[in-house]
N, C-alpha and C positions, 0 to 999 in steps of 0.2 A: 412606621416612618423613622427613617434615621435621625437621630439627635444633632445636631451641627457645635461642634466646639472652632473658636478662634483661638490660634496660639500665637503670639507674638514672638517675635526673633528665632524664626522656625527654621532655620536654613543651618546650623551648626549647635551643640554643646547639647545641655538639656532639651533647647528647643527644639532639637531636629532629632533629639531622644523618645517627647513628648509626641510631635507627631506620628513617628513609627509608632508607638503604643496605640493612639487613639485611633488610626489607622488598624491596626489590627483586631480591634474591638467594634470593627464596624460601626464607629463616628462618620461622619462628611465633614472632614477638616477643611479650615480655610485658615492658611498661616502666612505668614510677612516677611519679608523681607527688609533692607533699609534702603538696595535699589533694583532694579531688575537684572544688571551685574550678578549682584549678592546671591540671586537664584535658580542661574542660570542649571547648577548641575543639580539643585533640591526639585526644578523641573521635572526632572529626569529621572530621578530616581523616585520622587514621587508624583504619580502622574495624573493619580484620582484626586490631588491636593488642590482647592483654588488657592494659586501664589499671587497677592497682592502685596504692593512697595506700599509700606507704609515708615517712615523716615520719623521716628520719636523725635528727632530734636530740632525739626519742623511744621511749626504749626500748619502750614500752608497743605504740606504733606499730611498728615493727620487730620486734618477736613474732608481732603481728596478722599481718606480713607474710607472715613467714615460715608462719605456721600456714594462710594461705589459700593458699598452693602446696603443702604437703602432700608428699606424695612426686614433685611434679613432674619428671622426668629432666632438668636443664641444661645443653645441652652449651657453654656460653658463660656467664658470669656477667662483666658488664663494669660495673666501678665507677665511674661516670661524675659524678655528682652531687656539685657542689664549691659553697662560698664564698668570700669573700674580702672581710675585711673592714678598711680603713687601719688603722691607731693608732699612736699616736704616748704612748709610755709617761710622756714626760715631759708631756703634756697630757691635760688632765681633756676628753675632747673629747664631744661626741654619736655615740656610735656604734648603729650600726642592729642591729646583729650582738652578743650578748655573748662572752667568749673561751669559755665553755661549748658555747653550741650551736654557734661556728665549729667548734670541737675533736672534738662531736658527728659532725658533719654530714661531715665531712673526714677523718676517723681514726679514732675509737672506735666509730661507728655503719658503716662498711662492715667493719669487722674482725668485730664480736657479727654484722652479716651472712653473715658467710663463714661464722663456725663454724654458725649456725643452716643453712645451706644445703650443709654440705659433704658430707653423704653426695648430697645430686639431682645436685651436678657428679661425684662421683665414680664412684657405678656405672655414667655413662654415659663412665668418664675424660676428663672435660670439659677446659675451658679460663678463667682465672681472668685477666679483666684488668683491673688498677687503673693507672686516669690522673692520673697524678700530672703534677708542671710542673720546667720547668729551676729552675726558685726551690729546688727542695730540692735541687737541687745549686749555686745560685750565691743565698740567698737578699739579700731585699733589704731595704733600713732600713724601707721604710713598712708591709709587711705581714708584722710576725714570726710572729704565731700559724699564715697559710697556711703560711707557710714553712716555721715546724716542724710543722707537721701533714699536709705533703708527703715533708718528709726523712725524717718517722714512718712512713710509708707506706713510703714506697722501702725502707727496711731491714726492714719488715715483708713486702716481696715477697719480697729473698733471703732472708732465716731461712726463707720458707714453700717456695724452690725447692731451701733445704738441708734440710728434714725429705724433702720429694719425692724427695729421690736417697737419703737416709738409708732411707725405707722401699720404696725400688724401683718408686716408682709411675707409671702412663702419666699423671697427670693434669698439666697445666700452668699455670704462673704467667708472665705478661707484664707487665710495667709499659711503659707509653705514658705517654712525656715528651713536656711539649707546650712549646711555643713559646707567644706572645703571641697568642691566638685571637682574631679578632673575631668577641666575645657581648656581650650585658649585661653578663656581669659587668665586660668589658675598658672600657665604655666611657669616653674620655677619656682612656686611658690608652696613651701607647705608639706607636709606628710600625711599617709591615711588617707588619700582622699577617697571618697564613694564615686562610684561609673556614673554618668549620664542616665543611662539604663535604669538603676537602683532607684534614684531622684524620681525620675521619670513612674516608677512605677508607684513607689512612694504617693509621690503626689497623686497619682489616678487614686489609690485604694482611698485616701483620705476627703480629698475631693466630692466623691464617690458619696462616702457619709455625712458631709456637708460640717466636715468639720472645723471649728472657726480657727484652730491654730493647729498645721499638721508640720508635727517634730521628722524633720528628715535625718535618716541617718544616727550621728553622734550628737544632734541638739537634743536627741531624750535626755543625754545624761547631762547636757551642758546644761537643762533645765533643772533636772534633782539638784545638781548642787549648789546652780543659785539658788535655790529654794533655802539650802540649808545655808550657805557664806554667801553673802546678795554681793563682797563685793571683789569675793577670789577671782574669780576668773575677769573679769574687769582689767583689775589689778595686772593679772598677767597679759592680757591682749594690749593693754596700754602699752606694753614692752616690746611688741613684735611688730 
């Protein structure tokens, strides 16, 4: 029997990186969208995919979601679907994004996800992975809201890997820290980035192991050296 993974925000960037991999690994993906718009040529190009609209920064959406899988068995549930929007607190700016649905769409909408979905990953003791970014561990001046809506995340993995050993369970929580990805949402921004692809595989091989935190990319080294100066790199992300 094939394994069933959900990827969330599967229609562009990592996400639509994620699917092609699990996809050729012989999964039966079912990935999302935010309207049927948004899916129209991830359709198309992938055609063994169930595309369902699932809209993170609508509750109302994100019920629907949940209630068209049903008792689906999930043996992967990958939180994939981010935003990120500048601001600058001391300017009245034009922003495309408000701090609601960012906070939606990044944090409170994959959490009301889990719980609506956590008996389909658990009877089959699945696997639970949220991709969060080195910004919740080093975050930066321009984007506070992702930032704390990443560091919200990452402490929302372990409290969920401390209830998991509290109730003796097989099922597993990974967080995949990413490095500076080139997607949309990067563009303009940044040097060195890692492909989609890289990410993409990254996370499969760690996932894979059921690892509780998989280093993508350049946060191996981002982590040695907080290890050794907790507050260098900080210090410099504060700058950028």
């Amino acid at each position: 029997m094939h394994k069933t993974v959900l990827i969330t925000g599967g229609t562009r960037g990592i996400g639509k990186a994620l699917v092609q991999h699990y996809c050729n690994h012989g999964y039966k993906v079912i990935a999302t969208g935010s309207s049927e718009q948004s899916m129209e040529n991830s359709r198309i190009a992938f055609e063994d995919v169930r595309w369902l609209v699932c809209n993170l920064k609508c509750v109302v959406s994100i019920e629907k979601f949940a209630m068209a899988l049903g008792d689906q068995p999930l043996h992967m549930v990958i939180h994939n679907a981010g935003v990120q929007q500048s601001r600058d607190l001391f300017v009245a700016g034009d922003e495309t994004i408000d701090i609601e649905d960012e906070t939606m769409i990044n944090f409170t909408g994959p959490i009301m996800l889990t719980r609506l979905l956590f008996d389909n990953v658990q009877r089959v003791s699945g696997t639970w992975v949220f991709v969060t970014s080195g910004l919740a561990i080093a975050p930066k001046q321009s984007s506070p809201i992702y930032c704390a809506n990443k560091a919200g995340l990452r402490a929302f993995c372990k409290s969920f890997n401390g209830q998991i050993k509290l109730h003796n369970s097989d099922i597993k929580v990974c967080e995949a820290i990413m490095p500076l990805v080139d997607t949309d949402m990067t563009q303009g921004r940044g040097k060195g980035k890692i492909s989609p692809q890289q990410a993409a595989q990254e996370i499969f091989d760690g996932a894979a192991k059921g690892k509780k935190e998989i280093h993508i990319g350049k946060i191996r080294i981002l982590m040695k050296i907080r290890s050794l100066f907790p507050n260098l790199i900080e210090n410099i992300m504060l700058k950028a």
